[in-house]
BANU-152195 format. One record per residue (C-alpha): x, y negated, z negated; residue in three letters; residue number from 0. Coordinates in Angstrom, 1 decimal. Last residue first. Layout:
BANU-152195
+--------+--------+--------+--------+-----+
|      x |      y |      z | residu | num |
+--------+--------+--------+--------+-----+
|      X |      Y |      Z |    ALA | NUM |
...
+--------+--------+--------+--------+-----+
//
This chain:
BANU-152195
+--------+--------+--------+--------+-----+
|      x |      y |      z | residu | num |
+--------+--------+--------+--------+-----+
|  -24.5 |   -8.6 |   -5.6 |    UNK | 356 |
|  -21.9 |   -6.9 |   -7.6 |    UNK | 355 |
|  -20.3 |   -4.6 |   -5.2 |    UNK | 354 |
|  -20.8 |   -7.6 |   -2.0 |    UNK | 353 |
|  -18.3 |  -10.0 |   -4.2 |    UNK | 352 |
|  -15.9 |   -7.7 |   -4.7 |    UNK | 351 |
|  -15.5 |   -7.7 |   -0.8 |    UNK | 350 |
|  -15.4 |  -11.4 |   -0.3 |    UNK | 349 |
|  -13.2 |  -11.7 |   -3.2 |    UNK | 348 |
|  -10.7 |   -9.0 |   -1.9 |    UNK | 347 |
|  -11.0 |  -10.3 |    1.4 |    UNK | 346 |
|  -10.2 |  -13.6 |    0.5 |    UNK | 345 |
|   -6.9 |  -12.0 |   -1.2 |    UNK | 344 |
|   -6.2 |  -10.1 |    2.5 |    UNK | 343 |
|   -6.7 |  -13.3 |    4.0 |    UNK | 342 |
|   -4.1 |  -15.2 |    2.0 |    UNK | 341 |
|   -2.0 |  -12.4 |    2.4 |    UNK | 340 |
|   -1.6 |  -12.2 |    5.8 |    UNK | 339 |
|   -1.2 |  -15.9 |    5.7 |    UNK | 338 |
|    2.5 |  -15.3 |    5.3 |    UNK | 337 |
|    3.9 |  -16.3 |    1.9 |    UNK | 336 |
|    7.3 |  -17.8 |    2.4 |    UNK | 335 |
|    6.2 |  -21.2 |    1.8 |    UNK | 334 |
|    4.5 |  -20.7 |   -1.4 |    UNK | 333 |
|    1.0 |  -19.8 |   -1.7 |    UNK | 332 |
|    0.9 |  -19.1 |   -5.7 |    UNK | 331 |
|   -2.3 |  -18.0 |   -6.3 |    UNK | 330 |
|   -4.0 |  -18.7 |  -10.0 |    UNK | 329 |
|   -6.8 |  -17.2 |  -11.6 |    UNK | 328 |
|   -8.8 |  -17.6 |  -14.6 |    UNK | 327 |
|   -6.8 |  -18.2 |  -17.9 |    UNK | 326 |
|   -5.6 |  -21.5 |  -19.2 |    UNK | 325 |
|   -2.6 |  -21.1 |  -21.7 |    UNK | 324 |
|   -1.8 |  -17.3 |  -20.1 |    UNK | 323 |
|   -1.2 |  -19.3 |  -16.8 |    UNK | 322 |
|   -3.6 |  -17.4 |  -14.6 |    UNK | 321 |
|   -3.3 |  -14.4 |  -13.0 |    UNK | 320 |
|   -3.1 |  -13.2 |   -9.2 |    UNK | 319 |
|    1.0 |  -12.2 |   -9.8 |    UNK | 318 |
|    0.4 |   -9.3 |   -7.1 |    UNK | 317 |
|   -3.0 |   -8.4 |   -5.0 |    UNK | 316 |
|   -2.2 |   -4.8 |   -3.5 |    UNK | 315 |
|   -5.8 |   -3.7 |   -4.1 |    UNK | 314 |
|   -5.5 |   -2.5 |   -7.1 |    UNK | 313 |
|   -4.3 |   -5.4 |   -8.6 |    UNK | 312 |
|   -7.4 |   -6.8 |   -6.7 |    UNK | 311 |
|   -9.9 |   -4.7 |   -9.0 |    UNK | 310 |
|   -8.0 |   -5.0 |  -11.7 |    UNK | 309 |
|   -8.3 |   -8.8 |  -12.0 |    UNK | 308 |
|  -11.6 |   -8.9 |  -10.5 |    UNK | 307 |
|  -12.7 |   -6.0 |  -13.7 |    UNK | 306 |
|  -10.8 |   -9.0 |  -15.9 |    UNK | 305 |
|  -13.1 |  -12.0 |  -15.1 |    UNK | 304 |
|  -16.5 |  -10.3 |  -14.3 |    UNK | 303 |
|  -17.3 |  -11.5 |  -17.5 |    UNK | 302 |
|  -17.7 |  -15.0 |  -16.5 |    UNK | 301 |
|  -20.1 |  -14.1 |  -13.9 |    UNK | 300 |
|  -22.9 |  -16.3 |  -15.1 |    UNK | 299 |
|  -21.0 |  -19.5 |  -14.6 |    UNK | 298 |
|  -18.5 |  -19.2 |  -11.9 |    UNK | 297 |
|  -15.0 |  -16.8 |  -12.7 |    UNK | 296 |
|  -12.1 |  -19.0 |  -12.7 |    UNK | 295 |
|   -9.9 |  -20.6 |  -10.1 |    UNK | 294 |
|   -6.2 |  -22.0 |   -9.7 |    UNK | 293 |
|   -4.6 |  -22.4 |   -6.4 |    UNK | 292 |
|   -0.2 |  -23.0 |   -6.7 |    UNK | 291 |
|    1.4 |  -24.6 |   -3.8 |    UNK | 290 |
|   -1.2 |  -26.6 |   -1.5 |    UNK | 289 |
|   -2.6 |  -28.2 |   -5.0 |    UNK | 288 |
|   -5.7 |  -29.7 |   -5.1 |    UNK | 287 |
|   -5.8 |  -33.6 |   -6.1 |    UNK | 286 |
|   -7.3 |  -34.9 |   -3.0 |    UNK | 285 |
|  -10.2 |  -32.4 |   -3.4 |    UNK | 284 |
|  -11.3 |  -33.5 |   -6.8 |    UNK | 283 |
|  -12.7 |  -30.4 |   -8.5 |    UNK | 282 |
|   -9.7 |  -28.9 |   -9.5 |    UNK | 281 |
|  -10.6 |  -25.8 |  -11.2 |    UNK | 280 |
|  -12.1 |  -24.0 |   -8.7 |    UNK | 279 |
|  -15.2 |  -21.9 |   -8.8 |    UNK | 278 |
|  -15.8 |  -18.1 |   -8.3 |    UNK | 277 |
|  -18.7 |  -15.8 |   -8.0 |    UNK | 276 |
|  -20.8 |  -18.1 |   -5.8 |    UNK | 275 |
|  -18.2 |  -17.3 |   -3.0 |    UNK | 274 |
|  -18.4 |  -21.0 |   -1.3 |    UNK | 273 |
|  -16.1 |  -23.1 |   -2.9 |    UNK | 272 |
|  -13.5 |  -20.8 |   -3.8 |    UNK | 271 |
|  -14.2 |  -19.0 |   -0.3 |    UNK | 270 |
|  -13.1 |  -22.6 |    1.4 |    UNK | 269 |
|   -9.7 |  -23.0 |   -0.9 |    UNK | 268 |
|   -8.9 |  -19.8 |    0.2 |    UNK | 267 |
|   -8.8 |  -20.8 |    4.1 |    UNK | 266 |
|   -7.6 |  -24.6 |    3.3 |    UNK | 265 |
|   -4.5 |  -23.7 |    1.4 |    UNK | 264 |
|   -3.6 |  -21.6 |    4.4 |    UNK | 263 |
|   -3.9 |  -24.3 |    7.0 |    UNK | 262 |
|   -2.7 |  -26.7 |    4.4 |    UNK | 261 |
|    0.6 |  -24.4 |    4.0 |    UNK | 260 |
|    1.1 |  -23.8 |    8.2 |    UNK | 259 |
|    0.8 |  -27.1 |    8.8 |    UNK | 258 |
|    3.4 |  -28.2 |    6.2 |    UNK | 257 |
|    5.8 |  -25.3 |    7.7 |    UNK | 256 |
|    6.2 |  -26.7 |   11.1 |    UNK | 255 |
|    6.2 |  -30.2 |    9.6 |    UNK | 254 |
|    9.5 |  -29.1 |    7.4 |    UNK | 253 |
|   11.3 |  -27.5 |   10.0 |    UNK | 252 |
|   10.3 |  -25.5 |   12.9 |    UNK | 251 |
|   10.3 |  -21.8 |   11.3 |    UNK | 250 |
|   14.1 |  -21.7 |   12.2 |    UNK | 249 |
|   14.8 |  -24.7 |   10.4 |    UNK | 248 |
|   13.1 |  -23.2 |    7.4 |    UNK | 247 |
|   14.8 |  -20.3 |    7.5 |    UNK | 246 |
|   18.0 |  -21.0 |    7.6 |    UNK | 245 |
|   17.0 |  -23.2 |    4.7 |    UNK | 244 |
|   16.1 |  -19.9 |    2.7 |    UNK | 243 |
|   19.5 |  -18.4 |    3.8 |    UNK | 242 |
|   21.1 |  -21.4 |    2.1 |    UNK | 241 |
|   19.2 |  -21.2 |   -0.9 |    UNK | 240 |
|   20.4 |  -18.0 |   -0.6 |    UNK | 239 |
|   24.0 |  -18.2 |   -1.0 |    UNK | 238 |
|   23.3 |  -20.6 |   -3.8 |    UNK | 237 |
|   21.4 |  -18.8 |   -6.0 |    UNK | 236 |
|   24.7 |  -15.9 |   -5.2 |    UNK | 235 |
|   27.7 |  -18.4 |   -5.9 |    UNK | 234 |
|   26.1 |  -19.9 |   -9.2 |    UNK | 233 |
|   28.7 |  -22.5 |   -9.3 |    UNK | 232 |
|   32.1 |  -22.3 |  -10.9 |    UNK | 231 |
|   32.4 |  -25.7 |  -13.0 |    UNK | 230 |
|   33.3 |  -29.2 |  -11.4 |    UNK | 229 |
|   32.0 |  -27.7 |   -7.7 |    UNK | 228 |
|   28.5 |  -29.4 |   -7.4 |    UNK | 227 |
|   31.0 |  -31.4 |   -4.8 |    UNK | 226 |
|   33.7 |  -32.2 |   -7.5 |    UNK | 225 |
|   33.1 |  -36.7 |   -7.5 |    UNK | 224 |
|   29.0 |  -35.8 |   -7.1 |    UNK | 223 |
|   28.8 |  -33.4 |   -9.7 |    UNK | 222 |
|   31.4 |  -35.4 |  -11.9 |    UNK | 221 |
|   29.0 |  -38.9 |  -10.8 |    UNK | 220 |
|   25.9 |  -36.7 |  -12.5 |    UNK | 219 |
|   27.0 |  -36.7 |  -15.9 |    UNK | 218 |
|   25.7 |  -33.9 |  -18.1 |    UNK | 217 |
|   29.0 |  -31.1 |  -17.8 |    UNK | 216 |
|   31.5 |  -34.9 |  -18.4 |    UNK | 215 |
|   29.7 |  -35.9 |  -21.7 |    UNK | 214 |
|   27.8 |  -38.9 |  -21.2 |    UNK | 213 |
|   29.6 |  -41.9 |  -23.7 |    UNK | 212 |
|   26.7 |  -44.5 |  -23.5 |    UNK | 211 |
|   27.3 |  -47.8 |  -21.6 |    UNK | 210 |
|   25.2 |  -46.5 |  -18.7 |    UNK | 209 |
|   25.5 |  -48.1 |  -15.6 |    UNK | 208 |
|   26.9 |  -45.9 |  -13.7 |    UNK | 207 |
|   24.5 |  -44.1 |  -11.3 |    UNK | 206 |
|   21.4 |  -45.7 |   -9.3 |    UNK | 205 |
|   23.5 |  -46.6 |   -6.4 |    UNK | 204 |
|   24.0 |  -42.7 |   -6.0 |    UNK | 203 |
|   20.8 |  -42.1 |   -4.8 |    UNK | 202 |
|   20.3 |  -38.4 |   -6.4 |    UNK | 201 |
|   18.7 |  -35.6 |   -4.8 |    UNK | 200 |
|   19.0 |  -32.6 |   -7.1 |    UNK | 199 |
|   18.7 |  -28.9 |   -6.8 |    UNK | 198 |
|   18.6 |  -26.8 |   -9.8 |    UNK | 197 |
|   20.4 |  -22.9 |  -10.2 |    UNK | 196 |
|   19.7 |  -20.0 |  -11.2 |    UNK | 195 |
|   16.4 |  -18.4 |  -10.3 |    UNK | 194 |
|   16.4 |  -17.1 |   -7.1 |    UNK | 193 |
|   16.0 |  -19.3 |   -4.0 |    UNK | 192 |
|   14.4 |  -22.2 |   -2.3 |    UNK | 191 |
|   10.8 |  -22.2 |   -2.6 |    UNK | 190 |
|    9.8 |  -21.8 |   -6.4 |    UNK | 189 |
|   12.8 |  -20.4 |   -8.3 |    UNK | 188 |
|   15.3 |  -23.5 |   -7.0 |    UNK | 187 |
|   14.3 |  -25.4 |  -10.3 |    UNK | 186 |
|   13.9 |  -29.0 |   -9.3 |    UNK | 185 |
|   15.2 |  -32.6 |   -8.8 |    UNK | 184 |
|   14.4 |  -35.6 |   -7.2 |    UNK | 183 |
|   16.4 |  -39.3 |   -7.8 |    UNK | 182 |
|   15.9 |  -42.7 |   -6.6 |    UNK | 181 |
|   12.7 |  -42.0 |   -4.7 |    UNK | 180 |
|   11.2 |  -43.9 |   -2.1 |    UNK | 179 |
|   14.0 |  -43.8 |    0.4 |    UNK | 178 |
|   12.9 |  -39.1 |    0.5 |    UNK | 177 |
|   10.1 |  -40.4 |    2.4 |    UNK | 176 |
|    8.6 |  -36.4 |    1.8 |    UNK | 175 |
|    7.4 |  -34.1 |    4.7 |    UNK | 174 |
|    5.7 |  -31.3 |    2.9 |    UNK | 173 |
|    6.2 |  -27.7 |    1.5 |    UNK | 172 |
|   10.1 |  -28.0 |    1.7 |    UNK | 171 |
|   10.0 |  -29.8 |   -1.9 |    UNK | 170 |
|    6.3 |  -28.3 |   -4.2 |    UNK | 169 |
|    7.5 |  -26.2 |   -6.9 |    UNK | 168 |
|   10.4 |  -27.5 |   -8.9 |    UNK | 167 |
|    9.9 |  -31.3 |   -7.2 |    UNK | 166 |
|   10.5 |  -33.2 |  -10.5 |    UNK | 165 |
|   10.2 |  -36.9 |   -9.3 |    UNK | 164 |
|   12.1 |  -40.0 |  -10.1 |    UNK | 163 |
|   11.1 |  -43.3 |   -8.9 |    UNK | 162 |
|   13.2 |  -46.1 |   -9.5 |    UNK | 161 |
|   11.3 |  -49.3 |   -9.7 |    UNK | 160 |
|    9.4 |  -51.3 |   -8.0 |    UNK | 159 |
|    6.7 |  -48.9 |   -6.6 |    UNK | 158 |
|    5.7 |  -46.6 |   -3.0 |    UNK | 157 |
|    4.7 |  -43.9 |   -4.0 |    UNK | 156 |
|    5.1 |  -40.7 |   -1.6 |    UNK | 155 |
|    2.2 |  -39.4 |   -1.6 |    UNK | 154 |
|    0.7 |  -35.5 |   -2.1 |    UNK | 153 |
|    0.6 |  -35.5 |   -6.0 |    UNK | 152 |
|   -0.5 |  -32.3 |   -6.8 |    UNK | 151 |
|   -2.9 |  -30.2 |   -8.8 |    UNK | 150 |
|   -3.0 |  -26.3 |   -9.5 |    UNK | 149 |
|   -3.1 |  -26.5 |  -13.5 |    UNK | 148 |
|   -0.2 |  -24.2 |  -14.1 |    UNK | 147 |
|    1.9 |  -24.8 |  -11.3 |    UNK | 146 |
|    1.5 |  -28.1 |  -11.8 |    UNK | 145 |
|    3.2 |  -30.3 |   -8.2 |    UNK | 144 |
|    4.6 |  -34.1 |   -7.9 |    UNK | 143 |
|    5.8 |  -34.5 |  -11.7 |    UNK | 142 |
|    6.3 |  -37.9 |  -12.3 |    UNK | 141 |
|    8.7 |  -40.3 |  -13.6 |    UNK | 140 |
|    9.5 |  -44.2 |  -13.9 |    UNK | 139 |
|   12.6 |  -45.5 |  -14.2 |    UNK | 138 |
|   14.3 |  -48.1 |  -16.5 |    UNK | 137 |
|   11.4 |  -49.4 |  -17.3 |    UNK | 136 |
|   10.7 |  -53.5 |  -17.2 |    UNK | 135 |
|    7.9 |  -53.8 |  -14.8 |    UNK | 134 |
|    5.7 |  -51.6 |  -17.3 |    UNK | 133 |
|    4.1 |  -49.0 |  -14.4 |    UNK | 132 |
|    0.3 |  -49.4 |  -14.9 |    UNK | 131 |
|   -2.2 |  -47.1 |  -14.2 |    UNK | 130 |
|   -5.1 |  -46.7 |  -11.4 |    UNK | 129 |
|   -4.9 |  -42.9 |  -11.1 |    UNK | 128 |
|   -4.7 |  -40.3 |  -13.4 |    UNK | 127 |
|   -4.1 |  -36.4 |  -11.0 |    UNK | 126 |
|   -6.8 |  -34.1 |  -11.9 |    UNK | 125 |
|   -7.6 |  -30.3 |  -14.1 |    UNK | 124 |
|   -4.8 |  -31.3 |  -16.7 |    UNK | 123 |
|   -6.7 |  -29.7 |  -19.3 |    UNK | 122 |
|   -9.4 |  -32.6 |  -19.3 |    UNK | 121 |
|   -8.0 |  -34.6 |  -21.9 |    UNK | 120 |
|   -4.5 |  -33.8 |  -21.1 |    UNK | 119 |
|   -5.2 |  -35.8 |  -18.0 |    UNK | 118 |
|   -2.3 |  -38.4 |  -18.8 |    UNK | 117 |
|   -1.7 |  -42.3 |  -18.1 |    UNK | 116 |
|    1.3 |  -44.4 |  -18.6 |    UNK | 115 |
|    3.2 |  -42.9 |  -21.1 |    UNK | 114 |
|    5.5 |  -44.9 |  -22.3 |    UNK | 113 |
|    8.9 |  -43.9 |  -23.6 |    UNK | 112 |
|   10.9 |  -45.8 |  -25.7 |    UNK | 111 |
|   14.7 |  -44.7 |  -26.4 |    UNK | 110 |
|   17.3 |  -41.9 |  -25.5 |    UNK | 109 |
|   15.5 |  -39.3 |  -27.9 |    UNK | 108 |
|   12.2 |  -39.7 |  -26.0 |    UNK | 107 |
|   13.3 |  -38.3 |  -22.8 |    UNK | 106 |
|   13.4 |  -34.9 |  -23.8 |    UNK | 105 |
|    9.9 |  -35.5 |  -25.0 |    UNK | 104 |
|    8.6 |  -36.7 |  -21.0 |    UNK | 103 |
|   10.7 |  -34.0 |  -19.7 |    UNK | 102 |
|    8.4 |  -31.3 |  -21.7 |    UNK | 101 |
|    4.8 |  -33.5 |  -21.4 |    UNK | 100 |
|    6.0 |  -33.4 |  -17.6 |    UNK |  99 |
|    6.3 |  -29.8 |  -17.3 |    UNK |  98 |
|    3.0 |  -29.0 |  -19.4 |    UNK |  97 |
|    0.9 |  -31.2 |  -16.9 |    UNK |  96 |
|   -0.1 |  -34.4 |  -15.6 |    UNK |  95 |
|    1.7 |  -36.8 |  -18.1 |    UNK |  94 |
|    3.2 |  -39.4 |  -15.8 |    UNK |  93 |
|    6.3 |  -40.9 |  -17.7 |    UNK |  92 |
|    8.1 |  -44.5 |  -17.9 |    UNK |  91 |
|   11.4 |  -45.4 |  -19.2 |    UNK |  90 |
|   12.8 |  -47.6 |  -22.0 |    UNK |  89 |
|   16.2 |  -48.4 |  -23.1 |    UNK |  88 |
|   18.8 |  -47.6 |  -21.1 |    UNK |  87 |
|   17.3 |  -44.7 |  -19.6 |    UNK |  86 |
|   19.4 |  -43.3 |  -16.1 |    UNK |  85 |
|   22.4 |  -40.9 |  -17.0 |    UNK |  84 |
|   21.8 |  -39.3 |  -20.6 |    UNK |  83 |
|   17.7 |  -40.2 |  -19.6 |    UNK |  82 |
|   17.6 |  -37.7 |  -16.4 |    UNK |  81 |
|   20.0 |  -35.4 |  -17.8 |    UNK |  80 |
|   17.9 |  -34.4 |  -20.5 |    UNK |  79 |
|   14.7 |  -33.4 |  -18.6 |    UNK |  78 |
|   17.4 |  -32.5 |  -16.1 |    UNK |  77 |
|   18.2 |  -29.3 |  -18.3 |    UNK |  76 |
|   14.3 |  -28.1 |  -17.7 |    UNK |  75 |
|   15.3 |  -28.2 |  -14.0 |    UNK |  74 |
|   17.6 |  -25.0 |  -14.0 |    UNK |  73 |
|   20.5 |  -24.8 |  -16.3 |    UNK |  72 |
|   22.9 |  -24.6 |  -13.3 |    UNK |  71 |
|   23.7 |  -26.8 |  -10.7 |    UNK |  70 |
|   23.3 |  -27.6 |   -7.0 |    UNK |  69 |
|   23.7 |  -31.2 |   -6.1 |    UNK |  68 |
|   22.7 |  -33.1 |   -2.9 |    UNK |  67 |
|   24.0 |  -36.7 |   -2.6 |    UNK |  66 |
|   22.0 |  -39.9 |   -1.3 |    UNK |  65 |
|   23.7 |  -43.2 |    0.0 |    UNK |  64 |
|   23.0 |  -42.5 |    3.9 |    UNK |  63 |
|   19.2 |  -41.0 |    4.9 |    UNK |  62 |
|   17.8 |  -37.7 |    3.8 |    UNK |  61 |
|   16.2 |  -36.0 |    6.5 |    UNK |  60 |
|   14.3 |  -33.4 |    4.5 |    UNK |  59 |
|   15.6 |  -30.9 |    6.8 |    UNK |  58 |
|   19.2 |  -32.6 |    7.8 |    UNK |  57 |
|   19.9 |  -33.4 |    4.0 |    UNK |  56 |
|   19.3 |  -29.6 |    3.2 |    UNK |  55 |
|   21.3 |  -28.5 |    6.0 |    UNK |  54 |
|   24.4 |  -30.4 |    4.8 |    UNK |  53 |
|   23.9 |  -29.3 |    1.2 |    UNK |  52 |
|   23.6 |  -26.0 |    2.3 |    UNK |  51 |
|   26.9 |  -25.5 |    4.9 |    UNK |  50 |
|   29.2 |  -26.9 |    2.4 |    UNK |  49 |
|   28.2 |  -24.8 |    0.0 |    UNK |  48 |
|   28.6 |  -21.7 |    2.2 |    UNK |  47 |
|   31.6 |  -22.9 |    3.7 |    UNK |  46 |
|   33.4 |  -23.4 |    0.2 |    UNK |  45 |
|   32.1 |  -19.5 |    0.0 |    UNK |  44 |
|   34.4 |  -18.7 |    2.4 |    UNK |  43 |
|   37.1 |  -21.1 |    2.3 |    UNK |  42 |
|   37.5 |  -19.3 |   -1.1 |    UNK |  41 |
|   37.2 |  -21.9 |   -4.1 |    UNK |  40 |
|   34.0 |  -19.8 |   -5.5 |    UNK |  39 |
|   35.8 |  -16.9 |   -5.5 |    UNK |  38 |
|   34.3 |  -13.6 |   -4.6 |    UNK |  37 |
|   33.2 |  -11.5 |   -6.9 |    UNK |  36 |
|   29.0 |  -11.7 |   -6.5 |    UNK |  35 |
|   29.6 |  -12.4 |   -3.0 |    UNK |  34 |
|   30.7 |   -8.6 |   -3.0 |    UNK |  33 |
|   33.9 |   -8.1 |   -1.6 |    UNK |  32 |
|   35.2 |   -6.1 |    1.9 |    UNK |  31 |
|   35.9 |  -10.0 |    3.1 |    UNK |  30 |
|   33.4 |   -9.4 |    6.2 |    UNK |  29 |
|   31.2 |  -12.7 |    5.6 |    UNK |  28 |
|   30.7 |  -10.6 |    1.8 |    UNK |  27 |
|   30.3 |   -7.3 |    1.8 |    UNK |  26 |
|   27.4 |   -5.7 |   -0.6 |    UNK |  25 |
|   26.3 |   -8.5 |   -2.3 |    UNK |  24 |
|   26.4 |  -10.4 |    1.3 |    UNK |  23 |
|   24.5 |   -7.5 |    2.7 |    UNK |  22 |
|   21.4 |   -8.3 |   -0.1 |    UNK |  21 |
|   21.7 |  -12.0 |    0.7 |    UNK |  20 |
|   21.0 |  -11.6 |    4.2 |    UNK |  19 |
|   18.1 |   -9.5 |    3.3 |    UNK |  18 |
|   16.7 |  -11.2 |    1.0 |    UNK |  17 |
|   16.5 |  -14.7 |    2.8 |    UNK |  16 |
|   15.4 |  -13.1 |    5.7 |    UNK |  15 |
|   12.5 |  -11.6 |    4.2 |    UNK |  14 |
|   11.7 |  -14.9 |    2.9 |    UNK |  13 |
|   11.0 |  -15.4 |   -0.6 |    UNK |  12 |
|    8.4 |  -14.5 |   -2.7 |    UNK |  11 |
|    8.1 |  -16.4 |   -6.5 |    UNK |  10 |
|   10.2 |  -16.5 |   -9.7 |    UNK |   9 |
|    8.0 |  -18.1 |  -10.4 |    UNK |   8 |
|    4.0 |  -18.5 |   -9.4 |    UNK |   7 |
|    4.0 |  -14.7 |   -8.5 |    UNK |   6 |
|    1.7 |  -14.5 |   -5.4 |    UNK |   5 |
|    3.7 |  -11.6 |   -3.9 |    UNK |   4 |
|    1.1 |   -9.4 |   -1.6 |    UNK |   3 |
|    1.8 |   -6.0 |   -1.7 |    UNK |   2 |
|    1.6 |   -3.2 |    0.7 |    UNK |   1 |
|    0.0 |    0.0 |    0.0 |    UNK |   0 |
+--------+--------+--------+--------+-----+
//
C-alpha cells in the first residue's frame, strides 16, 4: 500500500532529494567516503556549499547586499540570535501562533517587547490585522506560516522598519520580495531538507551596531566573514538542501511550484467546505494556509473523530493528525507532496463520508 507523507515536520521530501543524498552516504562525488566522513574543508564539500547558497539566491532571486547562512541549532536558536544581533532596546512581535509567542519571550530578555496584536484569543484560528508597528522598534517580527493553526501570512509587508520573518514552513512555496525584509530565517525540516540545520537571509547593512559583547558562535557577521563555515557544518542537511533546490529549479522554479501548491490547497480546501462531516478551522479564506490544512470533525459528527483517523491510517493516509494542543486534523502539503495524495486523502473523506451517511 503506498503512503502518503503528510508529516507537518520533519516532513516529505523529494524523491530526488533522497536519493541523491542516500548515494552520497554511501560514496561521496566518487571520493570512496561517505559524506557523512568527509571533510568539511575538502574542495568537495566546499563545492557543495558553495553551490547551495548560490542556488538559493538565484531561486528566491535575492538581490545585492543579502548573505545566505546555513547553521545549526535549527530556527528556535534564532529566537535568541535575532535580539543578541538586532534589539537595542525595544522590538516588535506578531503573536499568531505558538512559534512566535516562543521567539517573542526569547526576545524579551534583550529589552521591551510589544506585542502588537495576537489571536490567542481565538486559538490562533486568523491572521490580526489593522495594528500598529511603534515607529521606534528596533525591528519588527512575524511569523509568515503556523503549522499548528494552519494560517498564513501571504504578503510581503511593506513597513518602516526592519522586517524579520521566520519562514520554517512556508519559503520555496511562494514568490517572496525578498527587499522587504531585513532578515528571514527558518528550520530547514519543512521544505528544504532534514532536520539540522537553519537557513538565514540576512541584509548585511542591518549588522553591527550593537554595543553588546555577542559571543562569536551567536554573531551573524562570523557566519558571514567564514561562509557558514566558522564551526564544521552539518555536511549531510546541507547536502540535501542542495538536492532539494536542484529540484526546485528543475520543477520550474519558485512560480512553477506556487501554482502547483494553491492548486492543491484549493482541491482539499473545497471538500472541507463542502463534505458536511468536516469543517475548517480557519474560517477567513485569505488567512488559510497553502502549507499545513487544519480541520475537525462538523457539529454532530464529532465522534466520528478518531474511527476517521483510523480509518485513513488504514488507508495509507500518514501524519493526518492534529497538533496534540488542538486536535482535529491537519495536512501538511508541502512542496514535495505530489497531488496524488491530495486526492487520494479527499477520497478517503469522500469515501468515509458515504459509510456513515
Amino acid at each position: 500500500m503506498k503512503k502518503h507523507n503528510f508529516y507537518a515536520g520533519p516532513s516529505i521530501l523529494p524523491q530526488y532529494t533522497i536519493k541523491n543524498t542516500a548515494d552520497a552516504i554511501l560514496n561521496f562525488e566518487g571520493t570512496g567516503l561517505s559524506l557523512m566522513e568527509v571533510s568539511h574543508r575538502s574542495k568537495e564539500f566546499v563545492a557543495v556549499m558553495d553551490e547551495a547558497q548560490q542556488l538559493f539566491k538565484d531561486l528566491l532571486k535575492i538581490p545585492e547586499g543579502y548573505e545566505v547562512l546555513f547553521l545549526g541549532g535549527g530556527a528556535s536558536t534564532q529566537f535568541a540570535m535575532i535580539p543578541y544581533n538586532l534589539m537595542k532596546s525595544k522590538s516588535a512581535y506578531l503573536n499568531t501562533g505558538a512559534w512566535a509567542k516562543k521567539a517573542l519571550k526569547e526576545a524579551k530578555g534583550f529589552g521591551e517587547v510589544v506585542e502588537v496584536a495576537s489571536s490567542a484569543e481565538a486559538i490562533f484560528n486568523y491572521i490580526p490585522k489593522d495594528y500598529k508597528i511603534p515607529a521606534d522598534a528596533d525591528y519588527f517580527h512575524i511569523t509568515t506560516n503556523n503549522t499548528i493553526y494552519g494560517t498564513e501570512i501571504h504578503h510581503d509587508m511593506d513597513i518602516d522598519i526592519p522586517l524579520i520573518a521566520d519562514m520554517s514552513s512556508d519559503i520555496f512555496s511562494r514568490p517572496i520580495d525578498i527587499s522587504k525584509y531585513a532578515l528571514i530565517y527558518g528550520g530547514a525540516q519543512k521544505n528544504l531538507a532534514p532536520s539540522g540545520i537553519a537557513f538565514i537571509i540576512v541584509r548585511k547593512d542591518i549588522l553591527g551596531k550593537m554595543d553588546r559583547h555577542i559571543p562569536t558562535m551567536l554573531d551573524y557577521q562570523t557566519h558571514i566573514d567564514k561562509g557558514s563555515m566558522f564551526n564544521t557544518p552539518p555536511v549531510v542537511p546541507i547536502f540535501a538542501a542542495l538536492q532539494t533546490l536542484k529540484w526546485l529549479r528543475d520543477q520550474g522554479g519558485i512560480d512553477a511550484i506556487y501554482k502547483m501548491n494553491v492548486d492543491k490547497a484549493a482541491y482539499l480546501y473545497n471538500e472541507i467546505d463542502t463534505n458536511p462531516m468536516f469543517k475548517g478551522t480557519v474560517v477567513d479564506k485569505e488567512d488559510r494556509s497553502l502549507m499545513n490544512i487544519c480541520w475537525v470533525m462538523a457539529e454532530g459528527y464529532e465522534e466520528y473523530e478518531k474511527e476517521f483517523l483510523d480509518f485513513a491510517t488504514n488507508k495509507g493516509m500518514v501524519g493526518i493528525k492534529g497538533h496534540r494542543s488542538v486536535g482535529g486534523f491537519r495536512a501538511s502539503t508541502y512542496n514535495a507532496l505530489p497531488k496524488e495524495s491530495i486526492e487520494a486523502l479527499v477520497a478517503c473523506m469522500q469515501e468515509f463520508k458515504s459509510l456513515k451517511s
